[in-house]
C-alpha positions in Angstrom: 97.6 166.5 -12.7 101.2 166.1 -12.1 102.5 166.1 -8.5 105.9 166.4 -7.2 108.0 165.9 -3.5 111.4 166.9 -2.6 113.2 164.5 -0.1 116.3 164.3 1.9 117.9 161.2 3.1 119.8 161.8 6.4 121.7 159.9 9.2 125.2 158.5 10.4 127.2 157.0 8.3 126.7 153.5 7.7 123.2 153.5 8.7 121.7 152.6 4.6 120.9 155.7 3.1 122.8 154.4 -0.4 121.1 150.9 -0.5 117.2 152.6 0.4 117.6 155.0 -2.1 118.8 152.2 -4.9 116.0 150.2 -3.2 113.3 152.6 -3.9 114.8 153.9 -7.4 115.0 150.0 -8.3 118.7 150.5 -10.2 121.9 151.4 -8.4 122.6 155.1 -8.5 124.8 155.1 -5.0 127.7 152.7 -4.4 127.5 151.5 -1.0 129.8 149.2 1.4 130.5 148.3 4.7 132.9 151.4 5.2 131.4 154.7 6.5 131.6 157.8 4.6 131.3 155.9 1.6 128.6 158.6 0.0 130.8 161.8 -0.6 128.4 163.8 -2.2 124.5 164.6 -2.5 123.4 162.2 -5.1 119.7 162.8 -6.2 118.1 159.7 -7.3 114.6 160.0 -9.4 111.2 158.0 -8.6 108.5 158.2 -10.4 105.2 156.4 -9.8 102.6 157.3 -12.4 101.9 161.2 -11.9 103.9 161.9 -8.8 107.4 162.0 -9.0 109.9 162.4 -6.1 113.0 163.6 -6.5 115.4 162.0 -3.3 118.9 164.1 -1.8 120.9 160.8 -0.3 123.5 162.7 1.9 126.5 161.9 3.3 126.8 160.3 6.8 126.5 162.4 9.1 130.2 162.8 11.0 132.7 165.0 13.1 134.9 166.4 10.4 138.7 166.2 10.6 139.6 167.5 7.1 138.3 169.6 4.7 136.5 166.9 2.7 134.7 165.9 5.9 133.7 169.5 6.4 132.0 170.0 3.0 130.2 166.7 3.7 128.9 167.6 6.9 127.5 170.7 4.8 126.3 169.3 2.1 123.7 167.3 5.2 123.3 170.6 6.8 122.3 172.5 3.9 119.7 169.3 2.3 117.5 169.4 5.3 115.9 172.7 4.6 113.8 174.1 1.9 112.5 170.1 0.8 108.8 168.9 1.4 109.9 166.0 3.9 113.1 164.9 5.7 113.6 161.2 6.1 116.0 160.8 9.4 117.2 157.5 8.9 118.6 155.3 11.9 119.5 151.8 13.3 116.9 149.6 16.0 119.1 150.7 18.7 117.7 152.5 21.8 120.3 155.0 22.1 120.3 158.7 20.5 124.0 159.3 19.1 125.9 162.6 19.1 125.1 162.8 15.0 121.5 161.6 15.5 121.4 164.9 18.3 123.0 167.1 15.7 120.7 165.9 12.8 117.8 166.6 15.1 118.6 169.6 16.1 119.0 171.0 12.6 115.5 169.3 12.0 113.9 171.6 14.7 115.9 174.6 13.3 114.8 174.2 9.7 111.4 172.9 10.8 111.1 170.9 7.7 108.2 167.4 8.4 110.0 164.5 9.1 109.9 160.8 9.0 111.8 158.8 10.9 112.5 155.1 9.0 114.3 152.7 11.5 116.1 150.7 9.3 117.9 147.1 9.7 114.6 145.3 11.1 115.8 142.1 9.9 118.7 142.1 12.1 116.2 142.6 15.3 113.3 141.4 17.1 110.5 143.4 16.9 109.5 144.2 20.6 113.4 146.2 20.7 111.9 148.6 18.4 109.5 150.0 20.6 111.9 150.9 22.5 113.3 152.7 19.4 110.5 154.6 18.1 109.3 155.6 22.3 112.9 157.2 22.6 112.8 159.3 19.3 109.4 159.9 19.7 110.4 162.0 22.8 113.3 163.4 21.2 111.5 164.9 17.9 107.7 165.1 17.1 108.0 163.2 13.8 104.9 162.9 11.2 105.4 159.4 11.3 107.8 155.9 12.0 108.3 153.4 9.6 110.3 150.5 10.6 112.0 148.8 7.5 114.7 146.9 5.6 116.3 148.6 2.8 118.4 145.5 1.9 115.5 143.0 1.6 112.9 145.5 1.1 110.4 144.6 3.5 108.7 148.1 4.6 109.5 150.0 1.5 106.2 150.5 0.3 104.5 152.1 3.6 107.6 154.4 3.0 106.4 155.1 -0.4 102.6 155.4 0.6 103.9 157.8 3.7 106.0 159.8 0.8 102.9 160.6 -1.4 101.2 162.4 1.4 104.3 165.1 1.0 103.6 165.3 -2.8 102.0 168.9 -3.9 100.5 169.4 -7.4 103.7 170.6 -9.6 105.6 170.0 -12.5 107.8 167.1 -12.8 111.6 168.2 -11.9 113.1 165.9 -14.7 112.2 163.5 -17.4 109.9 160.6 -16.3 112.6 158.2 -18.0 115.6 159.8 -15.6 116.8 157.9 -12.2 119.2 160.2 -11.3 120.6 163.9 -12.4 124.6 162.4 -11.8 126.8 163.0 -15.1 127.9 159.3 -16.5 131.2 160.0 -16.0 130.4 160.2 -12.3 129.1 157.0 -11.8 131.6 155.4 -13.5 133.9 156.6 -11.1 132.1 156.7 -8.1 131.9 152.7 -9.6 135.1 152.2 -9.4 135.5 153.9 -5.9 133.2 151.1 -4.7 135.8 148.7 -5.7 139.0 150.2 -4.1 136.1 150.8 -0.8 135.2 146.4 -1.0 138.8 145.6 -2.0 141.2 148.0 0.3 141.3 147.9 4.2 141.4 150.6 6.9 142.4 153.9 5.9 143.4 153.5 2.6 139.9 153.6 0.6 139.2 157.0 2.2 142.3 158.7 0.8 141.6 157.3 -2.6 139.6 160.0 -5.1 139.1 158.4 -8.8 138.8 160.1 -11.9 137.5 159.2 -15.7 140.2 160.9 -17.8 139.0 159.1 -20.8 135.3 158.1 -22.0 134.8 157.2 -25.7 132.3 155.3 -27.3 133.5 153.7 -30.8 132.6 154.4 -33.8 132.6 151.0 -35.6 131.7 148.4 -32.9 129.6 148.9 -29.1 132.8 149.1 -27.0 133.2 151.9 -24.7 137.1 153.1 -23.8 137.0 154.0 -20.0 140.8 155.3 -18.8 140.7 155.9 -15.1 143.3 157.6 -12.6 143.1 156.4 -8.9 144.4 159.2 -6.5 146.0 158.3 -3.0 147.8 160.5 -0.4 150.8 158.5 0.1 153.3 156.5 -2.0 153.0 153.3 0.3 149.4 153.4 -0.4 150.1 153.4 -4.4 152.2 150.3 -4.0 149.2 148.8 -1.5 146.5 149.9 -4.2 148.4 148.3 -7.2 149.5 145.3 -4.9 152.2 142.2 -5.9 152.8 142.0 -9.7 149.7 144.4 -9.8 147.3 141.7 -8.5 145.3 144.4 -6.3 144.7 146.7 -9.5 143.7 144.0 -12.1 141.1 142.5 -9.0 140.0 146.3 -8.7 140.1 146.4 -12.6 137.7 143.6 -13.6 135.1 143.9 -10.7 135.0 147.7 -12.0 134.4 146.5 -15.6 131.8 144.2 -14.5 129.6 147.0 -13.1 130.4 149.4 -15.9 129.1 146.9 -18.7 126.1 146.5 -16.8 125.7 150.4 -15.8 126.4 151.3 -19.3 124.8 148.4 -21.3 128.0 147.9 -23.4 131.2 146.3 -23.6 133.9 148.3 -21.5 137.4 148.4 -22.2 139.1 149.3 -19.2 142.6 151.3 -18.3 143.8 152.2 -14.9 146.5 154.6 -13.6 147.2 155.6 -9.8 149.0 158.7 -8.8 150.4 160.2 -5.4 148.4 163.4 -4.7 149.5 164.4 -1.0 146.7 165.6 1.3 143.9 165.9 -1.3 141.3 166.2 1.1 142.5 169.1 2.6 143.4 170.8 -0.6 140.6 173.6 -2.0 141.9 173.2 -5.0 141.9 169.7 -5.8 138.6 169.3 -3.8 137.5 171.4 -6.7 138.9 169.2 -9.3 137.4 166.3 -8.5 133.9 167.6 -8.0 133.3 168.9 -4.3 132.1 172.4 -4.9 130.1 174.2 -2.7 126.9 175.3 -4.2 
């Protein structure tokens, strides 16, 4: 008997959405850094443990929008919390309910979907502050369960897990046992190299970059794989930023990219970079389109 669970992974930005679901899948399927709004769009990450498989939605942060990338992000959250076996509202040990966290929940009681609550971060708090954690969101939402945990070392994951097979229902399995994630390889090769401009790039300028694979061949005669990639920014001084002096900036963004893409891909990468000046991207339906954020 096979069982399955659909699962959506929700909170503000920055709170470790990205590194719990690599965490749990065990391989990295979402880039993450220290920036919010680093997730752009739903990325479905694949468990399975013997005969239960869950199939995991890690959303974007949850934000106030100010352009029309923002408000398909703040969507694509709105639309994931319905219609799935269990919602996981994700949050920080702090005692204090935020204007997303208030959103979030209200579209929790709306949709009525079960929910979790994990309170991640544990390792950055003593334990008698979360108490007062789970005692404030316990009055806010009436949550199935809490389970306190750290996504970047792991401790907690598997009472997650445990809590998570409760939610599974005899079904078929959604996608191949051998899958960890339904994302195209072309899009984690540049979501990849979005990580890098996101580490490498300060302020503003990460968050006005899109990237694109123009160019992914493998070789016939030898295991080399030809990646070209085009970097897109909304302003000219930000191309000159992104490339930097005597195009130190690109190469750094170049070889950490190439690093993650051998080991992604399990082959030798030969790596090409371009960046282009596309104005106002974000607020453009059209190029929104082109690189990917459609509304389903």
């Amino acid at each position: 008997m096979t069982k399955s669970a659909m699962i959506t992974v929700c909170g503000r930005p920055n709170v470790g959405k990205s590194t719990l679901t690599n965490t749990l899948v065990g391989e990295k399927v979402a880039i993450v850094s220290d920036k919010p709004q680093t997730t752009r769009n739903r990325i479905t990450a694949i468990i399975s443990r013997g005969d239960t498989q869950f199939v995991l939605m890690d959303t974007p942060g949850f934000h106030k929008p100010r352009t029309r990338l923002g408000d398909y992000m703040v969507n694509v959250v709105k639309e994931s919390v319905a219609d799935v076996d269990v919602v996981i509202l994700m949050v920080e040990p702090v005692a204090s309910i935020g204007p997303q966290e208030e959103a979030l929940l209200q579209r929790l009681q709306q949709s009525g979907s079960p929910a979790l609550l994990v309170i991640n971060k544990i390792d950055t708090v003593e334990k008698t502050r979360l108490l007062e954690v789970i005692a404030l969101y316990s009055q806010a939402y009436e949550f199935d369960a809490v389970i306190p945990l750290s996504a970047r070392t792991g401790e907690g994951v598997d009472s997650l897990l445990e809590e998570l097979d409760k939610y599974a229902v005899e079904a078929p399995h959604f996608f191949p046992d051998d899958m960890i994630t339904d994302q195209p390889e072309r899009q984690i090769c540049a979501e990849l190299v979005r990580e890098k401009l996101l580490l490498c790039l300060a302020k503003e300028i990460p968050h006005g970059t899109a990237v694109e694979v123009t160019k992914f061949h493998e070789r016939e005669d030898s295991e080399i794989i030809d990646i070209d990639v085009t970097i897109y920014c909304e302003k000219a001084s930000h191309k000159g930023i992104i490339i930097g002096k005597k195009g130190a900036m690109l190469k750094k963004i170049g070889e950490l990219s190439r690093a993650d893409l051998e080991e992604f891909l399990g082959a030798k990468v030969f790596l090409q970079t371009w960046v282009k000046v596309k104005e106002n991207w974000r607020d453009s339906d059209v190029l929104l389109r082109n690189f990917g954020f459609v509304e389903e």
